[in-house]
C-alpha positions as CSV (number, residue, x, y, z in Angstrom):
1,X,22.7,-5.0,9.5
2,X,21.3,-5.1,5.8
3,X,19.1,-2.3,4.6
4,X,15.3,-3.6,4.7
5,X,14.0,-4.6,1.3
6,X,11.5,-1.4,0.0
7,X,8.4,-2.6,1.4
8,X,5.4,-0.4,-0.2
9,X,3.1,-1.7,2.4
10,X,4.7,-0.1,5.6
11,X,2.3,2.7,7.4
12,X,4.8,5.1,7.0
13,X,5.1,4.7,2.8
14,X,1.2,4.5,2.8
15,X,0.9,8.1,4.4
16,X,4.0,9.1,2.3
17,X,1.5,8.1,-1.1
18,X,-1.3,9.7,0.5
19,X,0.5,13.1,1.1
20,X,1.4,13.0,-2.7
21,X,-1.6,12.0,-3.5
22,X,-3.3,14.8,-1.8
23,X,-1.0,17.3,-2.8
24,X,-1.0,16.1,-6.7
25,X,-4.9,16.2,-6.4
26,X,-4.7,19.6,-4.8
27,X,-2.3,20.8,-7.7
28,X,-4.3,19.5,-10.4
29,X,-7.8,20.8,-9.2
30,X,-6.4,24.0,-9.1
31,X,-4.0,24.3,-12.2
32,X,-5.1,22.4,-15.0
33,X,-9.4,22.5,-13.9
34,X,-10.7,19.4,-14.9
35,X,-14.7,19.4,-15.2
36,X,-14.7,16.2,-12.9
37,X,-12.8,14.9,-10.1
38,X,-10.2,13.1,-12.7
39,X,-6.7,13.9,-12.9
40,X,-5.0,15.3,-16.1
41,X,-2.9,12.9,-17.7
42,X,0.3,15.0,-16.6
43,X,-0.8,14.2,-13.1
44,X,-2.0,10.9,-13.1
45,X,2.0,10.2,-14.4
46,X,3.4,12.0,-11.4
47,X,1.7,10.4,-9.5
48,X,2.3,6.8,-10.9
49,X,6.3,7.7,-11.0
50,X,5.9,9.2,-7.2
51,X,4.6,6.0,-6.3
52,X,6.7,4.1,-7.9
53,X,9.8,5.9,-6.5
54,X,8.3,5.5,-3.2
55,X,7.7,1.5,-3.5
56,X,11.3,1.6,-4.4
57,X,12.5,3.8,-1.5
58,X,15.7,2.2,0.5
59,X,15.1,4.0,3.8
60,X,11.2,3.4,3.9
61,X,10.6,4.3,7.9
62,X,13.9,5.8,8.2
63,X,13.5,8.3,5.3
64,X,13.3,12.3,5.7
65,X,11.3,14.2,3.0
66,X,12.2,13.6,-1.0
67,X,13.5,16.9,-1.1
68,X,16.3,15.9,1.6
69,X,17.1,12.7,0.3
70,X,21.0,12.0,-0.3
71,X,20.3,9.3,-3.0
72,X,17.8,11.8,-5.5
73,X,15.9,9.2,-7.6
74,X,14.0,11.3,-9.2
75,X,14.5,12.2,-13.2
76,X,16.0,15.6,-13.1
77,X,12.2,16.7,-15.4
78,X,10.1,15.0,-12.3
79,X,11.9,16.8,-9.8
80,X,10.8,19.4,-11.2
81,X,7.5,18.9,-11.6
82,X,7.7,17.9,-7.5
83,X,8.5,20.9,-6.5
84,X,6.6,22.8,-8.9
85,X,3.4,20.8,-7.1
86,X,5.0,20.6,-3.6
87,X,5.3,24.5,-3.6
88,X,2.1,25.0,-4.5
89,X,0.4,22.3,-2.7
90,X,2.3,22.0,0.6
91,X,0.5,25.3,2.0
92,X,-2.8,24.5,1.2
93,X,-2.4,20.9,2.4
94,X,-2.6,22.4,5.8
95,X,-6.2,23.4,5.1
96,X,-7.6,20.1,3.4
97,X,-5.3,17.7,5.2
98,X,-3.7,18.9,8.3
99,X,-2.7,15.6,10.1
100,X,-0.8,14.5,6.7
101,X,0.7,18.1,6.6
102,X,2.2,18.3,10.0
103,X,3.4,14.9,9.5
104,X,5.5,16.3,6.8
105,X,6.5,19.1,8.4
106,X,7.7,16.9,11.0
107,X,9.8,14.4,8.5
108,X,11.6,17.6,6.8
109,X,13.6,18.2,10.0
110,X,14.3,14.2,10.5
111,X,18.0,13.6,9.5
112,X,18.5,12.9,5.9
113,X,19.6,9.1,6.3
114,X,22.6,7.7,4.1
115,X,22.8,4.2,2.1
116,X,26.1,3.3,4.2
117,X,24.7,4.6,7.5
118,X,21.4,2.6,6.8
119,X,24.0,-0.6,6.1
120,X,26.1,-0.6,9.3
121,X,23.3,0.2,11.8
């Protein structure tokens, strides 16, 4: 069997960009204090490229956390930047968000799927 074409519309990618989401939000409220609810510029790109990476995503349902991923499409400078938010924003995601956060939890100890794996199942 094929891998599944990335299809940015499955529930599991949807709470994927809304983790992100809330974590970037979380990240840039706190770090770079924006007088409105906007994002920085910085942020608003991480957040277009994390989307973007996530639309793209092989595994979709089958995926594990970014950080586990055996294929690392991030640019070495935005994987940076993910952890650098991640770390900071993962803790406190369990405040605002808790549903999305124990949901993430949970996909950090799924195994880290393969491309060849993901072809012969």
């Amino acid at each position: 069997m094929k891998p599944q074409p990335p299809n940015p519309t499955h529930k599991r990618m949807i709470r994927e960009k809304k983790t992100i989401s809330y974590m970037i939000d979380i990240y840039c409220k706190s770090h770079h204090k924006n007088n409105d609810d906007e994002l920085c510029v910085e942020c608003k790109q991480f957040k277009e490229y994390a989307f973007l990476r996530l639309d793209k995503c092989p595994f979709q349902d089958k995926k594990s956390t970014c950080g586990k991923c055996t294929i690392q499409c991030y640019k070495p400078g935005m994987k940076q930047q993910a952890r650098k938010i991640m770390s900071y924003a993962g803790p406190r995601l369990l405040l605002h968000h808790s549903g999305l956060a124990l949901h993430h939890i949970w996909d950090k100890h799924r195994k880290a799927p393969t491309l060849d794996r993901l072809i012969t199942q």
